[in-house]
BAGU-286060 format. One record per residue (C-alpha): residue in one letter; x negated, y negated, z negated. Coordinates in steps of 0.25 Angstrom, whole numbers, padded with zeros to 4 digits, always signed. Layout:
BEGIN
AXYZ/...
***
This chain:
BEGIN
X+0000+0000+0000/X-0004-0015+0003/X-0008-0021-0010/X-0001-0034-0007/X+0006-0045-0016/X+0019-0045-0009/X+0023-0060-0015/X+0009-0066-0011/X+0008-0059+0001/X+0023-0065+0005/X+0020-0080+0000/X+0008-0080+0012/X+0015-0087+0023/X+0017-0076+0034/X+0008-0081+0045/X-0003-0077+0034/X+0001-0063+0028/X-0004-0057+0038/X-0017-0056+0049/X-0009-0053+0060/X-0002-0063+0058/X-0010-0077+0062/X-0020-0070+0070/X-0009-0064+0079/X-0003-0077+0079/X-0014-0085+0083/X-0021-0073+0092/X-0009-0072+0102/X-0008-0090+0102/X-0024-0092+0106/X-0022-0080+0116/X-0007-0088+0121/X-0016-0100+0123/X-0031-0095+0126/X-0029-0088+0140/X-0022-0101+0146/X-0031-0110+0140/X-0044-0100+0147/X-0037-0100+0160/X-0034-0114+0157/X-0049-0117+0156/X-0054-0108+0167/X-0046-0113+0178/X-0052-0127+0173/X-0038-0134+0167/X-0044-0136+0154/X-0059-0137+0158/X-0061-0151+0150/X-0057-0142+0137/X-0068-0135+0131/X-0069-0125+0121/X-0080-0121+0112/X-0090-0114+0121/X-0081-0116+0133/X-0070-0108+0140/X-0075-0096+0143/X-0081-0094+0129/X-0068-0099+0123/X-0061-0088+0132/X-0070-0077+0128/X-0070-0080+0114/X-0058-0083+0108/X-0049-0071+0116/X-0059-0062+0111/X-0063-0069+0096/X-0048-0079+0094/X-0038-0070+0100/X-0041-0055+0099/X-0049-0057+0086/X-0038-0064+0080/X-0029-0052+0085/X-0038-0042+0080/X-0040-0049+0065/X-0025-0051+0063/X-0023-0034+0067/X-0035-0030+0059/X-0032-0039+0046/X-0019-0035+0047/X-0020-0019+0050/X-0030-0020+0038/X-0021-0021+0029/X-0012-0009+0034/X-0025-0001+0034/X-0031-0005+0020/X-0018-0007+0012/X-0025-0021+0007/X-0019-0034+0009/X-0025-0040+0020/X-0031-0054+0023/X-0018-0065+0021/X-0015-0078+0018/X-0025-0089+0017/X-0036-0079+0020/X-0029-0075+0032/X-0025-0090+0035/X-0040-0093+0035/X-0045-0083+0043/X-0034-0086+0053/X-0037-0101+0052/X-0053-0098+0055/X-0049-0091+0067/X-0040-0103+0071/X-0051-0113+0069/X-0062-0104+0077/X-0053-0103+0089/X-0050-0118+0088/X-0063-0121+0087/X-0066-0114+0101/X-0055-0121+0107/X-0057-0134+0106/X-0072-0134+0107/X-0077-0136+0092/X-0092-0135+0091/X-0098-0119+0094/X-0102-0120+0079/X-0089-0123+0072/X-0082-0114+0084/X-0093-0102+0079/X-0092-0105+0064/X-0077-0104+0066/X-0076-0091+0073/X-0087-0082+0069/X-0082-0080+0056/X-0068-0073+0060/X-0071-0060+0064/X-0081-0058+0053/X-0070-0062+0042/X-0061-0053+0050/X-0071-0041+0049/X-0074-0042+0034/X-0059-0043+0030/X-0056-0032+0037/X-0070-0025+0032/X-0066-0027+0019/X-0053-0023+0017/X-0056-0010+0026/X-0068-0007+0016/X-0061-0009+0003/X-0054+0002+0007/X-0065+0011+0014/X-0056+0011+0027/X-0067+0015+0036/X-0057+0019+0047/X-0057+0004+0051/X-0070+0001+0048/X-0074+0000+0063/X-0066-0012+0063/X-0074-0020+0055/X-0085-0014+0064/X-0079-0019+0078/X-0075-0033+0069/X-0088-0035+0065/X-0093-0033+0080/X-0083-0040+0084/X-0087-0053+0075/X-0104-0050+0080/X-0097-0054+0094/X-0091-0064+0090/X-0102-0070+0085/X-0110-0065+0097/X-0101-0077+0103/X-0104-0086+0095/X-0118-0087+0097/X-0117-0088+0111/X-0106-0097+0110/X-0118-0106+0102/X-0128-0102+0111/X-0119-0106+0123/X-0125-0090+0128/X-0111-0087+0137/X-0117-0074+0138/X-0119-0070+0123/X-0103-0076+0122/X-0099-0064+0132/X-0105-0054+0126/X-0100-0056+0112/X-0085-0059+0118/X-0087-0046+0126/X-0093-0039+0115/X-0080-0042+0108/X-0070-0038+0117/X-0076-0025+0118/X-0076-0024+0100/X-0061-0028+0102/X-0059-0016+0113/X-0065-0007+0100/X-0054-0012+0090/X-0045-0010+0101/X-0049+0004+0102/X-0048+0005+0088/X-0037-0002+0084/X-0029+0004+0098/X-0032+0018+0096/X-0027+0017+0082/X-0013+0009+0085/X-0009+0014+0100/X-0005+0028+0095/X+0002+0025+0084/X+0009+0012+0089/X+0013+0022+0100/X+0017+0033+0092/X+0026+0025+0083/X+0032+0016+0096/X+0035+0028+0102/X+0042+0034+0090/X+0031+0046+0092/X+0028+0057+0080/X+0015+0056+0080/X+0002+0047+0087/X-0007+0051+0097/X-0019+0055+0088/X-0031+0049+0090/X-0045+0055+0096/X-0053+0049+0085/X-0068+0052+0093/X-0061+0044+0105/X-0056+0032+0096/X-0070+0030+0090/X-0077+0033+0103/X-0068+0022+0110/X-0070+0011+0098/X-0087+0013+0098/X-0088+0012+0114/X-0079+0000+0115/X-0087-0007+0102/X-0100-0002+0110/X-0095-0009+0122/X-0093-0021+0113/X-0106-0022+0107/X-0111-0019+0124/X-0105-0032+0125/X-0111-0041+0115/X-0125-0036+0118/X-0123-0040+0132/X-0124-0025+0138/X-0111-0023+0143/X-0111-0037+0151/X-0118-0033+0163/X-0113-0018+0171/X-0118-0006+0165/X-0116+0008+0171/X-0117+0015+0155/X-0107+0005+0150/X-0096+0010+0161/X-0099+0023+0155/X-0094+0017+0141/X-0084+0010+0146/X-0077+0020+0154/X-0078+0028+0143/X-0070+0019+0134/X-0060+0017+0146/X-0059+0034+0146/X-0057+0036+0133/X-0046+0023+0129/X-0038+0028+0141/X-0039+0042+0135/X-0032+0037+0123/X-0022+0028+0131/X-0017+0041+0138/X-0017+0048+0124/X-0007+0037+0117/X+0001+0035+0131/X+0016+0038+0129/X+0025+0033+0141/X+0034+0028+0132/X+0024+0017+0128/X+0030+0009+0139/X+0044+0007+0132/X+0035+0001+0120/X+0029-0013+0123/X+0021-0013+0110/X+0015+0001+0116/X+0013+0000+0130/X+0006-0015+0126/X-0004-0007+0116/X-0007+0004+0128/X-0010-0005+0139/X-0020-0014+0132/X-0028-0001+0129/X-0026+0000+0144/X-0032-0011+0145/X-0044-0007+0140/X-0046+0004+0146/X-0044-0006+0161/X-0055-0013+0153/X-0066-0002+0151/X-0064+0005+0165/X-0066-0009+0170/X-0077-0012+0164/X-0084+0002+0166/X-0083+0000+0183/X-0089-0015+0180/X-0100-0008+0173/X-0102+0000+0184/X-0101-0011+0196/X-0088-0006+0199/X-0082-0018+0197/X-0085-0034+0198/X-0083-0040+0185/X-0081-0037+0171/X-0070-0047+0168/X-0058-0038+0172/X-0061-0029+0164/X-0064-0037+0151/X-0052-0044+0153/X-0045-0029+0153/X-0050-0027+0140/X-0049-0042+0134/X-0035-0045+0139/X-0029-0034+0143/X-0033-0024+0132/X-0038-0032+0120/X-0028-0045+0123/X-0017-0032+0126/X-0019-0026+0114/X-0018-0037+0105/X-0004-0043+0110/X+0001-0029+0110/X-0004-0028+0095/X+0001-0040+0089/X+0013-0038+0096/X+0015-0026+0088/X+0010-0028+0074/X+0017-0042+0071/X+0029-0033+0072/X+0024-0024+0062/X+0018-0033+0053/X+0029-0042+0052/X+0040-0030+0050/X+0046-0030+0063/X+0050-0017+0071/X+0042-0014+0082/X+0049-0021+0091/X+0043-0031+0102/X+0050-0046+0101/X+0057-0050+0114/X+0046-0054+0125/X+0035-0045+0119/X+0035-0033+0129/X+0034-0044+0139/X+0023-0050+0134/X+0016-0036+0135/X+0019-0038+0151/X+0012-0052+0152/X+0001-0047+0145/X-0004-0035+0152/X+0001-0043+0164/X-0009-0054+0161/X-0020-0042+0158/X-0019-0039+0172/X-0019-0051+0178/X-0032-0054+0171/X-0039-0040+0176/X-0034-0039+0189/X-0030-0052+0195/X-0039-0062+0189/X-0052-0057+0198/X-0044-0060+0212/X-0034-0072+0207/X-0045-0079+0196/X-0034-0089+0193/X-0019-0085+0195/X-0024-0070+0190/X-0029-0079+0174/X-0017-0088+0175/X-0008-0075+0177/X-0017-0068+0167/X-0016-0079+0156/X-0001-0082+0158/X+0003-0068+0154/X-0008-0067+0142/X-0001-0082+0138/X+0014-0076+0140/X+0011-0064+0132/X+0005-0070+0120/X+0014-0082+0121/X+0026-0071+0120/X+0019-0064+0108/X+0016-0077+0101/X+0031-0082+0102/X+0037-0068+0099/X+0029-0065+0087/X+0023-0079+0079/X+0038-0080+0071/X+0033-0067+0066/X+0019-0068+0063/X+0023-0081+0056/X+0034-0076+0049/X+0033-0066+0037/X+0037-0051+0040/X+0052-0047+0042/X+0051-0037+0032/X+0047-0045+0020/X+0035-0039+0016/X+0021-0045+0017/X+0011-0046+0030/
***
């Protein structure tokens, strides 16, 4: 059982009970406004505007650093508690580490100085890796304890970033943003091959899970972190035939277990078949970037934008879709617009893999008009409930 004072926990204002709560708020608004204002920039509307470090670095970083980090520090802060039976970080603590996030991403917006931009953000993810840390140790949970690993190697790229970003080394910057992508594709493994089959089993109404092959699972979280850490060392930027051998392997065995947890009737569930195609996505992503290490294709960018908007970006709207419903009491049930918003957003994906190289313009503004339309629908269907305390009385 939680060991929570129910009367404290209930006199926090709601927006603050909760992780998931301001970081999938503010997540899904810097993603509704963050692709229009890139596309905005590149196609030279807003060039008098410049942000810290410049377009391009502001793009790089904060869909990778802002958005999907937020995301992923308002799951884990959040699942933590479930996994630990320990309160988990709220109120004030969890109004300060969202307002740090918020002046970090301020900060790179509106071009403050690369000091206070660095001194802002480099110490999110490192707060974010010892509270989880600690709570998962005071109980010995070493299950999750790979968690903290991928966090911790996540905040190195990070800070990998940083320097460059103080250097003015846009070389050093990519490697770090790549290098982090990659360390998000491993929580997504991990965290994917945990939910998937029991979101489906339980969507489905089936008895029992498709069970997990553990060697697989743990095979599949250390080669995508080894990608990762490729990245951020600079080996993985230029083709390398031994790499395609890697990463087909990881496109073999993530489509193996796509084919394991597939059920037709996945496509009557929008919450299901949102969840499976993202880890499609990935698979797009690996198999792509194995024929562009092996010269088989032209450029790398498809395929990264595979795996950073369709899978991780996938991933994440299908997520918080589904646990703000749980963890404000509701039923399992998508709000009005939802399902459509699923639509828009693999639409978008597409776009952005496959049109962009041949229509560089109308294939970004397509792209970025369906990321904007599905987010846009996510923040207005589901803000009243992360702002408002849970239906069912009871603390979170």
């Amino acid at each position: 059982m939680h060991v929570i004072d129910r009367r404290k926990a209930l006199s926090i204002p709601p927006i603050w009970r909760l992780a998931f709560r301001p970081f999938f708020l503010a997540g899904s608004l810097l993603a509704l406004v963050a692709i229009p204002l890139w596309v905005l920039a590149w196609t030279g509307v807003i060039a008098a505007w410049q942000p810290t470090g410049g377009w391009l670095a502001w793009h790089r970083h904060e869909m990778l650093f802002g958005f999907a980090a937020a995301i992923v520090a308002g799951f884990l802060l959040t699942a933590v508690q479930t996994w630990t039976s320990q309160p988990s970080l709220s109120g004030n603590r969890l109004a300060a580490l969202a307002l740090l996030w918020l002046a970090a991403r301020l900060a790179w917006l509106f071009g403050l100085p690369v000091p206070v931009a660095i001194l802002l953000d480099v110490l999110f993810l490192p707060a974010v890796a010892l509270l989880m840390g600690r709570m998962l140790f005071a109980v010995r949970q070493k299950r999750n304890y790979p968690i903290v690993i991928v966090l911790s190697l996540l905040s190195a790229a990070n800070i990998e970033v940083l320097v460059g970003l103080a250097q003015g080394d846009d070389g050093l910057q990519r490697q770090g943003v790549l290098g982090g992508l990659w360390l998000v594709g491993a929580l997504m493994m991990l965290i994917g091959g945990r939910v998937i089959p029991f979101f489906t089993q339980r969507g489905l109404g089936k008895l029992e899970a498709v069970k997990p092959w553990p060697r697989l699972d743990i095979a599949l979280l250390v080669g995508t972190g080894a990608v990762g850490v490729l990245y951020a060392i600079g080996l993985a930027l230029v083709p390398q035939a031994w790499l395609a051998v890697l990463l087909a392997a990881l496109g073999i065995g993530n489509l193996v277990r796509l084919v394991r947890w597939y059920d037709a009737g996945i496509w009557r569930v929008p919450l299901l078949w949102s969840l499976h195609l993202a880890m499609l996505w990935l698979t797009v992503a690996t198999f792509g970037l194995a024929l562009w290490n092996l010269g088989l294709l032209g450029s790398a960018s498809p395929s990264i934008h595979a795996l950073s908007v369709g899978a991780m970006s996938g991933l994440i709207l299908a997520m918080i879709a589904r646990v703000t419903l749980g963890h404000t009491g509701r039923p399992l049930e998508l709000p009005a617009g939802v399902p459509a918003a699923f639509v828009l957003f693999n639409l978008g994906a597409l776009a952005r893999v496959f049109l962009t190289g041949a229509f560089p313009v109308g294939g970004l503004w397509l792209a970025a008009s369906c990321w904007a339309a599905a987010f846009a629908l996510y923040a207005w269907r589901y803000a009243p409930m992360l702002v408002a305390p849970r239906i069912d009385g009871h603390p979170g």
